[in-house]
N, C-alpha and C positions, 0 to 999 in steps of 0.2 A: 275223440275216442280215448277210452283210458288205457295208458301203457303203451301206445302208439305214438311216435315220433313222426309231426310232416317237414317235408322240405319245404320250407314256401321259398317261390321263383323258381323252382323245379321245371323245367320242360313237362307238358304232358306228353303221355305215351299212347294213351287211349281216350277217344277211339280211333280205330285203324282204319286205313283208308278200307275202303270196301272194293274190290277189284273181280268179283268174282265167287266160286266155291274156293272154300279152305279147305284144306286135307285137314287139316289142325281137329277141325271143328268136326267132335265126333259124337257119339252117342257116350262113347266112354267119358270124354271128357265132361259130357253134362252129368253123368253117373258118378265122375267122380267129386264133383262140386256137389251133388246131393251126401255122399258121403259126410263129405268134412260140415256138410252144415248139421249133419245128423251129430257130427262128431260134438260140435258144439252145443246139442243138446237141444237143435229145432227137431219135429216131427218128421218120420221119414214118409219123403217123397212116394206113395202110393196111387192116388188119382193119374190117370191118364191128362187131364187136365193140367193138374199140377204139374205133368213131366213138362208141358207145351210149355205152359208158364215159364218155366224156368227155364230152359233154350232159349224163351224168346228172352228172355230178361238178360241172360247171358249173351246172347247175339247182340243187344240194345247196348252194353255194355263195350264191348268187342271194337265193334264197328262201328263206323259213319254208314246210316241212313244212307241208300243209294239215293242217285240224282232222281227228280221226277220233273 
């Protein structure tokens, strides 16, 4: 990515164990992540669909997959 610096041998951070509901994990914070991509100059987040999308993409993100 251009203008982005990585650490390689970095620890990852994510994703997080899955233990359960998060308080963290709110409707704001998906609202606020559509924000900043809007900021970026993607399309704003409107479809019902699209909102699903993007919670899940962000919980997929977040978290480890619970056990099955």
């Amino acid at each position: 990515m251009s203008g982005t610096a990585f650490r390689f041998g970095a620890e990852r951070s994510y994703p997080l164990a899955h233990a359960g509901p998060d308080p963290r994990f709110t409707e704001s914070l998906v609202t606020s992540v559509a924000a900043v991509l809007v900021g970026y100059g993607y399309p704003r987040v409107a479809a019902l669909e699209d909102w699903a999308a993007l919670e899940s993409a962000l919980a997929s993100f977040l978290y480890n997959p619970k056990e099955q």
